[in-house]
PDB file with SEQRES, HELIX, SHEET and CRYST1 records, atoms N, CA, C and O in Angstrom:
SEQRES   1 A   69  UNK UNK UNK UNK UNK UNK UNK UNK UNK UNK UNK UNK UNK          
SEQRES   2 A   69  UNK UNK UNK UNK UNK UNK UNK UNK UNK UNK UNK UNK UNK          
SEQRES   3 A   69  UNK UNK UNK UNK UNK UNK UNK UNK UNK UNK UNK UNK UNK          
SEQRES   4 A   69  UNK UNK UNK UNK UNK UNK UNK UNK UNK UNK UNK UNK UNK          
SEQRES   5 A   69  UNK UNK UNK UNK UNK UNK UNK UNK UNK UNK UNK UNK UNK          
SEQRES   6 A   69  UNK UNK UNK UNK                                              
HELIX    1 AA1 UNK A    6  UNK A    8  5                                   3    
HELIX    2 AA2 UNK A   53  UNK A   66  1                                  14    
SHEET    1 AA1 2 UNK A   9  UNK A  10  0                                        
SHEET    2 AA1 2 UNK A  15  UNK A  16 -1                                        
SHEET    1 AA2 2 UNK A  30  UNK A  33  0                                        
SHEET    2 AA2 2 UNK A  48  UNK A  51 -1                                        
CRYST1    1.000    1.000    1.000  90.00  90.00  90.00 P 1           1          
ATOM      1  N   UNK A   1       8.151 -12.941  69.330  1.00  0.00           N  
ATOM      2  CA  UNK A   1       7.671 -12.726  67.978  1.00  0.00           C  
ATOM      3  C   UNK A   1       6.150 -12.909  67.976  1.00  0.00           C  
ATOM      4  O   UNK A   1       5.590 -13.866  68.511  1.00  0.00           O  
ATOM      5  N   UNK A   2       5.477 -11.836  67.282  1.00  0.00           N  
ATOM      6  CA  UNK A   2       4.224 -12.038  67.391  1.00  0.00           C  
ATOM      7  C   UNK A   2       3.524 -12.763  66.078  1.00  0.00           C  
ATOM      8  O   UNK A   2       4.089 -12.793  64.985  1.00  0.00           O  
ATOM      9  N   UNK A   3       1.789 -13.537  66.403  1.00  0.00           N  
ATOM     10  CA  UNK A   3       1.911 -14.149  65.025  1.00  0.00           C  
ATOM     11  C   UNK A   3       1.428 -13.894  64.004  1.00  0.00           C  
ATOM     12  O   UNK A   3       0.859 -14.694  63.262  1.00  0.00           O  
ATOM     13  N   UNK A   4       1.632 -12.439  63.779  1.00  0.00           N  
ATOM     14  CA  UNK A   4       1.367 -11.891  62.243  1.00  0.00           C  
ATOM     15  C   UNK A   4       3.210 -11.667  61.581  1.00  0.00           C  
ATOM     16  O   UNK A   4       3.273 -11.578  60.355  1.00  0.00           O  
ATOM     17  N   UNK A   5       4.148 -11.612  62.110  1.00  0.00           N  
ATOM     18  CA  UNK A   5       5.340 -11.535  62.038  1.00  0.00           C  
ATOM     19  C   UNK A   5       5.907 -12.614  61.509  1.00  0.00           C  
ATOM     20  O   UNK A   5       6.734 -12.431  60.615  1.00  0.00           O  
ATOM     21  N   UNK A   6       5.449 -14.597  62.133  1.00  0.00           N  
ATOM     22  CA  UNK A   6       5.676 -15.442  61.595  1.00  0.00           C  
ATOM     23  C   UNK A   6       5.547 -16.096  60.182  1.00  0.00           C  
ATOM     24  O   UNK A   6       5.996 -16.957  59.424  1.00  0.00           O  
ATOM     25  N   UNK A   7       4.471 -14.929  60.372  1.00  0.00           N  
ATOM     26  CA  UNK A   7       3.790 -14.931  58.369  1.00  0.00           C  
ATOM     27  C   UNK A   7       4.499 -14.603  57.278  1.00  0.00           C  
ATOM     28  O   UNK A   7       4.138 -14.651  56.102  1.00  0.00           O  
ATOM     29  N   UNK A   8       5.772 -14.187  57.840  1.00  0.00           N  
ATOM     30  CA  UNK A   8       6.696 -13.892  56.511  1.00  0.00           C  
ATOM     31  C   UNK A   8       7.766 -14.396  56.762  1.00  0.00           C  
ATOM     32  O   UNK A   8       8.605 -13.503  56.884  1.00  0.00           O  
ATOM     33  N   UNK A   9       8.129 -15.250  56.888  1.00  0.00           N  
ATOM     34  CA  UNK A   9       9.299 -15.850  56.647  1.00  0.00           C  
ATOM     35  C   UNK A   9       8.733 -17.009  55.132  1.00  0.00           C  
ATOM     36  O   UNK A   9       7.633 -17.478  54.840  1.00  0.00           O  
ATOM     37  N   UNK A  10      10.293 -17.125  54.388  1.00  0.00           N  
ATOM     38  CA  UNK A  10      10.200 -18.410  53.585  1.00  0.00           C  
ATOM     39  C   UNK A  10      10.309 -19.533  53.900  1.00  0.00           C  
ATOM     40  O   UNK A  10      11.192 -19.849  54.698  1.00  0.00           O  
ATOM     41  N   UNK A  11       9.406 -20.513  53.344  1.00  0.00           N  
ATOM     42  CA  UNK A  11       9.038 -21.766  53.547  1.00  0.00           C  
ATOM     43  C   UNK A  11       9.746 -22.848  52.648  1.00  0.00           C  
ATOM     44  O   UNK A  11       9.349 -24.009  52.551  1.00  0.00           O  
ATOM     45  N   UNK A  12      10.741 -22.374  52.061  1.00  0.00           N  
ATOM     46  CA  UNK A  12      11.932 -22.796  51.581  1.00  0.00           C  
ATOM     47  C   UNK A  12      13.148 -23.026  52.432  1.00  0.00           C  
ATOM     48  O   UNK A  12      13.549 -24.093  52.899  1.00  0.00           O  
ATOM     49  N   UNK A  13      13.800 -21.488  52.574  1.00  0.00           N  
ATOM     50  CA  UNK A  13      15.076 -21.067  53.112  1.00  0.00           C  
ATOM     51  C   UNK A  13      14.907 -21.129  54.792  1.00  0.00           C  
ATOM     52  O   UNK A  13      15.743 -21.679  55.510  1.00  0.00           O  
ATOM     53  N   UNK A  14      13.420 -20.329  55.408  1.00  0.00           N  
ATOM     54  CA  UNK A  14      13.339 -20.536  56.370  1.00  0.00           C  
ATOM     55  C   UNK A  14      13.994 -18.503  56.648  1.00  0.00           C  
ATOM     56  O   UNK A  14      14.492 -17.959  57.634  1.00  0.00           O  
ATOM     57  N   UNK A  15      13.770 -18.155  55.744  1.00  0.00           N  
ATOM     58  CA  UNK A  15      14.460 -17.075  56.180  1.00  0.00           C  
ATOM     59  C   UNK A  15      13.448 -15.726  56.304  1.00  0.00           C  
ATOM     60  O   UNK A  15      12.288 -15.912  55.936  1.00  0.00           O  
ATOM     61  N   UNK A  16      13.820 -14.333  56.815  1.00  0.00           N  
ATOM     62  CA  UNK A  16      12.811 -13.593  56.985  1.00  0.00           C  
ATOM     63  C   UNK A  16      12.683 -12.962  55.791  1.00  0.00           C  
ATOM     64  O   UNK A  16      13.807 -12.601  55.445  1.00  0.00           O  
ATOM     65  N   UNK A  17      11.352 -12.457  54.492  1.00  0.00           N  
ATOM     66  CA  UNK A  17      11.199 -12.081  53.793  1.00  0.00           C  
ATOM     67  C   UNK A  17      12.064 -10.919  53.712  1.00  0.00           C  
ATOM     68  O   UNK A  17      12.160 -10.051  54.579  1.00  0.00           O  
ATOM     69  N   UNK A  18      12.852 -10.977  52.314  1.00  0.00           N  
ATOM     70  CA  UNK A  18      13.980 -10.139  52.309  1.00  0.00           C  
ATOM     71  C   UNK A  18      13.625  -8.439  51.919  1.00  0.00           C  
ATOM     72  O   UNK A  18      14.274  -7.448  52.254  1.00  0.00           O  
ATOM     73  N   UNK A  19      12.380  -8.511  51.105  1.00  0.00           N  
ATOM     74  CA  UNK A  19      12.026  -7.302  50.753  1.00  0.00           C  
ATOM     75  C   UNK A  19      10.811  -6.874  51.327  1.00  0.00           C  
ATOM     76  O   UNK A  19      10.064  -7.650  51.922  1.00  0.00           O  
ATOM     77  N   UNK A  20      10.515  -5.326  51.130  1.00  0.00           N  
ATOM     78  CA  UNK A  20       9.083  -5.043  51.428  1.00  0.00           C  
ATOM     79  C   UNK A  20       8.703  -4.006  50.169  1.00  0.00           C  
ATOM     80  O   UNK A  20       9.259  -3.398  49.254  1.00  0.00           O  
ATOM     81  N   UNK A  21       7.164  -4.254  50.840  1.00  0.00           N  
ATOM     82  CA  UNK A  21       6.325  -3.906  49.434  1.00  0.00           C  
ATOM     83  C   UNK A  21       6.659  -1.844  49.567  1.00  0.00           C  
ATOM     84  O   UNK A  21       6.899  -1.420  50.697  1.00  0.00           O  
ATOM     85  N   UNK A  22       6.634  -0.980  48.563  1.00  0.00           N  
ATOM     86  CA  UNK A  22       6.486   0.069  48.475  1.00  0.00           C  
ATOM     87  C   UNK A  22       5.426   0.530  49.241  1.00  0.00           C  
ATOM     88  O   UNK A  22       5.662   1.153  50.276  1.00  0.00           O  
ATOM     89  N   UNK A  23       4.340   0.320  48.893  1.00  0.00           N  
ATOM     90  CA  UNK A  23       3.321   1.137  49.021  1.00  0.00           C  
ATOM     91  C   UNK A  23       2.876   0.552  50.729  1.00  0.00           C  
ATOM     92  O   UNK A  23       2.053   1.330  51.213  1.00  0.00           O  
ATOM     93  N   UNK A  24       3.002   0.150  51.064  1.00  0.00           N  
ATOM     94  CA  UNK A  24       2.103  -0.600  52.511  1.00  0.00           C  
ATOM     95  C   UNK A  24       3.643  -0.884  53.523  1.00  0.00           C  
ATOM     96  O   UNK A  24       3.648  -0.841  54.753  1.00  0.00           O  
ATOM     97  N   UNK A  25       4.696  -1.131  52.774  1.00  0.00           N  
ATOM     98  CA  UNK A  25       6.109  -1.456  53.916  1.00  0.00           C  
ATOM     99  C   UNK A  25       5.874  -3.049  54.360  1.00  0.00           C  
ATOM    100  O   UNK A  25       6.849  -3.468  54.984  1.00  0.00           O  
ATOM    101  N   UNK A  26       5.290  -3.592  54.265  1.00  0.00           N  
ATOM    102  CA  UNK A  26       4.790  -5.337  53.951  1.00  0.00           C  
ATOM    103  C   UNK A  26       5.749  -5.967  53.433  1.00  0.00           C  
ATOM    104  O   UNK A  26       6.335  -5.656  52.396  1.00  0.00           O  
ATOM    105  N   UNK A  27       6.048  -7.258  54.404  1.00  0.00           N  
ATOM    106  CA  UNK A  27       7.473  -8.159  53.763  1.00  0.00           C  
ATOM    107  C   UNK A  27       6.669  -8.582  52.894  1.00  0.00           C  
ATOM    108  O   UNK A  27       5.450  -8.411  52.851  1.00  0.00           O  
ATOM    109  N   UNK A  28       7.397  -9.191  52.123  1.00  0.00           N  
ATOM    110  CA  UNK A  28       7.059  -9.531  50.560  1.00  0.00           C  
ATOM    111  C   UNK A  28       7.082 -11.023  50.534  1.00  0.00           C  
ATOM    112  O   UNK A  28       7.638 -11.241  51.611  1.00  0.00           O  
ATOM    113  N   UNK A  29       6.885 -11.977  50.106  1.00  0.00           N  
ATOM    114  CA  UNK A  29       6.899 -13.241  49.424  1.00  0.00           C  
ATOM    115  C   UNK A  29       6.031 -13.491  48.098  1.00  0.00           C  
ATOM    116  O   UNK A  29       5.128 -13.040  47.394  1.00  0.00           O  
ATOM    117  N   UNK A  30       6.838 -14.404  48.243  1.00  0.00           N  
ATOM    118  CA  UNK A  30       5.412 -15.218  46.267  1.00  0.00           C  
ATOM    119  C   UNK A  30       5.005 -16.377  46.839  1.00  0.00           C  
ATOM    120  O   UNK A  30       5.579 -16.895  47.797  1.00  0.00           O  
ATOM    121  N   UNK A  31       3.729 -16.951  46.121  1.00  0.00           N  
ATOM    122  CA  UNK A  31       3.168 -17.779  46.242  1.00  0.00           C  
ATOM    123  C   UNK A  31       3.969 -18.826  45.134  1.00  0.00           C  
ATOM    124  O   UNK A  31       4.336 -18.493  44.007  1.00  0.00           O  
ATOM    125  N   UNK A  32       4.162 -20.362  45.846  1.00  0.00           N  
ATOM    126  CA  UNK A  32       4.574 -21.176  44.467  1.00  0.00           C  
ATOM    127  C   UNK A  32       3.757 -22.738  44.907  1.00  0.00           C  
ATOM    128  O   UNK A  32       3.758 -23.404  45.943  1.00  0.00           O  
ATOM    129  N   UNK A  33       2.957 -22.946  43.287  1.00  0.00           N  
ATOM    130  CA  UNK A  33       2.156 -24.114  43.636  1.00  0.00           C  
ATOM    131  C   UNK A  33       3.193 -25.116  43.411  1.00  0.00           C  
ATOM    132  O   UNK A  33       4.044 -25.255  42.532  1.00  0.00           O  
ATOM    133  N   UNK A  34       2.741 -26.059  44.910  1.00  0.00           N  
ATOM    134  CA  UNK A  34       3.797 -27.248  45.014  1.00  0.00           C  
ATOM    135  C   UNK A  34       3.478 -28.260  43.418  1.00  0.00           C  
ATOM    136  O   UNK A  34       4.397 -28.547  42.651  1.00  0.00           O  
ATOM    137  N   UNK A  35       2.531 -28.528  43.264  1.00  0.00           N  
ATOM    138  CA  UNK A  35       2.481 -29.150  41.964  1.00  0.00           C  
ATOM    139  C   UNK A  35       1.498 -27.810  41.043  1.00  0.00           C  
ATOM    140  O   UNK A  35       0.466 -27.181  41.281  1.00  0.00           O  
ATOM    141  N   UNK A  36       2.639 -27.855  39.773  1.00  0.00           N  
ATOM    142  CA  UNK A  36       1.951 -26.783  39.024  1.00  0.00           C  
ATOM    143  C   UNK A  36       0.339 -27.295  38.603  1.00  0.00           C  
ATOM    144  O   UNK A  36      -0.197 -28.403  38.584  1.00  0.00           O  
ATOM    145  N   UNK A  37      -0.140 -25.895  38.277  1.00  0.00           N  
ATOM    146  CA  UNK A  37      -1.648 -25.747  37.741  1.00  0.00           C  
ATOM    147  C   UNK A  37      -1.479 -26.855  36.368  1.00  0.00           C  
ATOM    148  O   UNK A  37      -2.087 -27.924  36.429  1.00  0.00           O  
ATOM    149  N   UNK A  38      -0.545 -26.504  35.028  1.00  0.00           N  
ATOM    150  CA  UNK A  38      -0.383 -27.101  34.294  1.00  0.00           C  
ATOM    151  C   UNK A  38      -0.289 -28.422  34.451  1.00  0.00           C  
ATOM    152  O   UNK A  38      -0.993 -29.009  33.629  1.00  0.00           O  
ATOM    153  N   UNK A  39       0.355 -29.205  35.249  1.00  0.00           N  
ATOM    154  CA  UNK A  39       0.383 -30.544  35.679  1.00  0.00           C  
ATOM    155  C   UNK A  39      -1.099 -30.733  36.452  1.00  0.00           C  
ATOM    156  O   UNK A  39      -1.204 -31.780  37.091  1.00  0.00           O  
ATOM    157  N   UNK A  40      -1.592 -30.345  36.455  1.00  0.00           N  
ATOM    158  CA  UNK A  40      -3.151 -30.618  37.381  1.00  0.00           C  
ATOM    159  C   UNK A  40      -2.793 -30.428  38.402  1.00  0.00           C  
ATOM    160  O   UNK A  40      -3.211 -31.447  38.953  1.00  0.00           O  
ATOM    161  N   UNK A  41      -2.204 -29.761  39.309  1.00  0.00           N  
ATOM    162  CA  UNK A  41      -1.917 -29.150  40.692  1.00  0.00           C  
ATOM    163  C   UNK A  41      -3.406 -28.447  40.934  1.00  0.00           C  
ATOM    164  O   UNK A  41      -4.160 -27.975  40.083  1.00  0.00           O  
ATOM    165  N   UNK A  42      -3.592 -28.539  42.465  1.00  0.00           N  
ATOM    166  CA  UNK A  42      -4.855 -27.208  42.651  1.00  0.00           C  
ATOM    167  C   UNK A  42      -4.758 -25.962  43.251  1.00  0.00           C  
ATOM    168  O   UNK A  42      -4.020 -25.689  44.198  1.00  0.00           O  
ATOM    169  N   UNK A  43      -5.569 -25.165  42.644  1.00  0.00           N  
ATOM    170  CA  UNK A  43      -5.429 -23.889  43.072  1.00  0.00           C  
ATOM    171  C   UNK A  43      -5.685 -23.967  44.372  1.00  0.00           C  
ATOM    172  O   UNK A  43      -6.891 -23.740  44.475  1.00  0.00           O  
ATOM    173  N   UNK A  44      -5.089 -24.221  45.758  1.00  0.00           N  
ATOM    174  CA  UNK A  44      -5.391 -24.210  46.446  1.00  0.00           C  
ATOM    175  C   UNK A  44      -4.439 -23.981  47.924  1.00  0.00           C  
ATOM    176  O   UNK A  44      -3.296 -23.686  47.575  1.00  0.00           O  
ATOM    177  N   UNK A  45      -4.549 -24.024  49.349  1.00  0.00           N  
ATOM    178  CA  UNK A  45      -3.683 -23.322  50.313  1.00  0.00           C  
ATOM    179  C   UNK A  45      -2.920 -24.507  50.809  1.00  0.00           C  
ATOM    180  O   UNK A  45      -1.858 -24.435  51.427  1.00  0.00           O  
ATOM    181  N   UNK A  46      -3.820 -26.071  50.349  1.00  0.00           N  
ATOM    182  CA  UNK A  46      -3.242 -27.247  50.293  1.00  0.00           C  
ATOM    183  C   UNK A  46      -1.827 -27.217  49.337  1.00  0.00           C  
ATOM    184  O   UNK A  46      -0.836 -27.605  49.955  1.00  0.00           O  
ATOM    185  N   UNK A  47      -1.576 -26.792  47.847  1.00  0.00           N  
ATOM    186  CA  UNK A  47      -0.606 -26.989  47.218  1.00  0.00           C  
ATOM    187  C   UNK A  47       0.002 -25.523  47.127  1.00  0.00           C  
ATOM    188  O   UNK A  47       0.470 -25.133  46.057  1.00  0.00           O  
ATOM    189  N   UNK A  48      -0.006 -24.766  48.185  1.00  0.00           N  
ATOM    190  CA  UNK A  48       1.262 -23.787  47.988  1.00  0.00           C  
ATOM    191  C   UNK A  48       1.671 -23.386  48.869  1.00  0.00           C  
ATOM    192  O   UNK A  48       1.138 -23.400  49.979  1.00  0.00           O  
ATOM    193  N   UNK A  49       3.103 -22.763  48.474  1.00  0.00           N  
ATOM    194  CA  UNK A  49       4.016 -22.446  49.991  1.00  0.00           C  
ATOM    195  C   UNK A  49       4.320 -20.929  49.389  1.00  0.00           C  
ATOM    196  O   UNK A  49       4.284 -20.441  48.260  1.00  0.00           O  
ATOM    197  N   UNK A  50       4.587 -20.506  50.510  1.00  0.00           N  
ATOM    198  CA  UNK A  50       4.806 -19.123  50.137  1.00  0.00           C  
ATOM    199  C   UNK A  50       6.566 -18.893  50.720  1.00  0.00           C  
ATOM    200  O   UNK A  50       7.107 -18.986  51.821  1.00  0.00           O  
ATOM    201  N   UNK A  51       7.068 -18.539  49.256  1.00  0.00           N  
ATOM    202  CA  UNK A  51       8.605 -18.626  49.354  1.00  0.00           C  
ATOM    203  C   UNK A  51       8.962 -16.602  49.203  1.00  0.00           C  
ATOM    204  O   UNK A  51       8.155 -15.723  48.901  1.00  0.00           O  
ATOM    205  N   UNK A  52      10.405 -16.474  49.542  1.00  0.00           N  
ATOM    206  CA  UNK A  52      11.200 -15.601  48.772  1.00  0.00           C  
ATOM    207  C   UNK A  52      11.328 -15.459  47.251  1.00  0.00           C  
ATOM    208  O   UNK A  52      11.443 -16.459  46.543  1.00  0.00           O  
ATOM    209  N   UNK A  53      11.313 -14.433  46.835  1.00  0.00           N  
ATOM    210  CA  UNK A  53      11.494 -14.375  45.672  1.00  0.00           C  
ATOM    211  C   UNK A  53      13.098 -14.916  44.612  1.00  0.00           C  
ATOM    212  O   UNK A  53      13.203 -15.028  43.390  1.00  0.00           O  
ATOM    213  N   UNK A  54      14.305 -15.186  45.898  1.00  0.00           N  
ATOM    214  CA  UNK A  54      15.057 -16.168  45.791  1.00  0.00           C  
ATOM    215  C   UNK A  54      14.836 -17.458  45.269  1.00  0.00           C  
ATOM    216  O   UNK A  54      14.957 -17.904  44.128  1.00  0.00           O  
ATOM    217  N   UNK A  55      14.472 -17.993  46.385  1.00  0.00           N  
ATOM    218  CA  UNK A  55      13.951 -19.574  46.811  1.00  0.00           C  
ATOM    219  C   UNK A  55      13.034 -19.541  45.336  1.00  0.00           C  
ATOM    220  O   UNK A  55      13.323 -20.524  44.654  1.00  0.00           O  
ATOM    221  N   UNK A  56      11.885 -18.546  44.609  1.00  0.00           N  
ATOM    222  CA  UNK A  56      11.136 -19.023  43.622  1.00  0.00           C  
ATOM    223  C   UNK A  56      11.995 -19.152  42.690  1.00  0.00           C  
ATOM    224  O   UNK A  56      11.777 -20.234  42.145  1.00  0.00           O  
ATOM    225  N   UNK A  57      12.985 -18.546  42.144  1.00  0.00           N  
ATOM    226  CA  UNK A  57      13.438 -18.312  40.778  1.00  0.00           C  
ATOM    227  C   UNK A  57      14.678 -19.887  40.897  1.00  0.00           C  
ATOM    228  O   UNK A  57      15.231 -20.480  39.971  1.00  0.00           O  
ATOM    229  N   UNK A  58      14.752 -20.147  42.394  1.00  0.00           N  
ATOM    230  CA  UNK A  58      15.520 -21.310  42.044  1.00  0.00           C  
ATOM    231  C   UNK A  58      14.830 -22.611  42.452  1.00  0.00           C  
ATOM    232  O   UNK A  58      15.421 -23.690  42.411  1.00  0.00           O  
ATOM    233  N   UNK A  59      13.679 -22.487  42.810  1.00  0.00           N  
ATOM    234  CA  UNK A  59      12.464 -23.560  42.488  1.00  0.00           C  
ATOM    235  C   UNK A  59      12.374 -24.106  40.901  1.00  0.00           C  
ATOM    236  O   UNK A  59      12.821 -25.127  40.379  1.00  0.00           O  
ATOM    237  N   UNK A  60      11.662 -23.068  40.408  1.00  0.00           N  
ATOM    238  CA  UNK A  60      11.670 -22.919  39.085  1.00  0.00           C  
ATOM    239  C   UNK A  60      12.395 -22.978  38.517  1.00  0.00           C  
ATOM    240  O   UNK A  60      11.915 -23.338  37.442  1.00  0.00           O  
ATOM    241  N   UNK A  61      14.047 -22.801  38.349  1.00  0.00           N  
ATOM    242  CA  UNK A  61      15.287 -23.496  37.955  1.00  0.00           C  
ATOM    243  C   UNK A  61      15.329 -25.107  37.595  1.00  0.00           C  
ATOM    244  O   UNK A  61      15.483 -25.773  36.571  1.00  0.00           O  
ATOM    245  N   UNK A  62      15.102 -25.376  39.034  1.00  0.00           N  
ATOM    246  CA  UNK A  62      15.423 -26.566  39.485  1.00  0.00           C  
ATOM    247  C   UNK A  62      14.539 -27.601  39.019  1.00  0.00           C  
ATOM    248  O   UNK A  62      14.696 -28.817  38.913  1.00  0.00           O  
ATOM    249  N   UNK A  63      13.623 -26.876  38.779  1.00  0.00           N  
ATOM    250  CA  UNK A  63      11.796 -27.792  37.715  1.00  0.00           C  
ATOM    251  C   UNK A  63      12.083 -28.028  36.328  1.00  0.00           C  
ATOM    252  O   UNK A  63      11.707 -28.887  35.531  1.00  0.00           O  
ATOM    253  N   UNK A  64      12.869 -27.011  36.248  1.00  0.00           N  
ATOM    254  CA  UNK A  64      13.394 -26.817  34.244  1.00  0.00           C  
ATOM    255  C   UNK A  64      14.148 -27.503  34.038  1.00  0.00           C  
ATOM    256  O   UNK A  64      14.123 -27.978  32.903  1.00  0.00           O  
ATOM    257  N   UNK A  65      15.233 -27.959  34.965  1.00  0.00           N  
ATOM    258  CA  UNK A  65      16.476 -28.875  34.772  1.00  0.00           C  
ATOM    259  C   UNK A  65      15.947 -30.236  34.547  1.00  0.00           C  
ATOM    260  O   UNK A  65      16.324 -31.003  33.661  1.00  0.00           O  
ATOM    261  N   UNK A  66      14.724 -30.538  35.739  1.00  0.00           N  
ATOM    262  CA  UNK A  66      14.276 -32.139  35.740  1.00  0.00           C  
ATOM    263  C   UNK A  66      13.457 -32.225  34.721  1.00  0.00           C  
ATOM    264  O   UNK A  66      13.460 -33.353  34.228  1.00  0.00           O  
ATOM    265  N   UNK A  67      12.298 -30.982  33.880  1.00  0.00           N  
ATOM    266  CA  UNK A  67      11.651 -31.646  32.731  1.00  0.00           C  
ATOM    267  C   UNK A  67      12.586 -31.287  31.364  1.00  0.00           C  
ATOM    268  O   UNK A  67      12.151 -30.354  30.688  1.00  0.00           O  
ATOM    269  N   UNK A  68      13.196 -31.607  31.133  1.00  0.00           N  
ATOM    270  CA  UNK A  68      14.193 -31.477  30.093  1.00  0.00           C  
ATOM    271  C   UNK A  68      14.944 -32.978  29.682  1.00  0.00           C  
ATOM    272  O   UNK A  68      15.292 -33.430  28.591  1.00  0.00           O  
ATOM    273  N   UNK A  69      15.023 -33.528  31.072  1.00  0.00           N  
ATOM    274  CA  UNK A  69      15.477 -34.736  30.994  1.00  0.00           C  
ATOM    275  C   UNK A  69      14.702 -35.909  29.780  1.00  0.00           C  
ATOM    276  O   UNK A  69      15.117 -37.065  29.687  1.00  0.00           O  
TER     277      UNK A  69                                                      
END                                                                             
């Protein structure tokens, strides 16, 4: 595996980016800040992982459940 290839896997699941982009054929991921901007998180390469678009929507699930409490 070469190491522009390692660059897409999720940093969640661990898995290989499931989609690719239209226009370029580029695996796909999202960026998700480990502590949100709103909470004073920083914009920065320190607070984010770059997940599946899976892994985000159940990040973000899983954030909604605990501030509700």
């Amino acid at each position: 595996m070469d190491e522009r290839s390692r660059c897409y896997v999720c940093q969640k699941c661990s898995c290989d980016a499931p989609f690719k982009k239209q226009n370029t054929g580029e695996p796909y991921l999202e960026v998700h800040h480990v502590k949100p901007l709103s909470r004073g998180g920083a914009d920065s390469l320190a607070n984010v992982i770059a997940v599946c678009p899976n892994c985000h929507a159940q990040i973000h699930d899983e954030m909604e459940l605990t501030t509700e409490d």
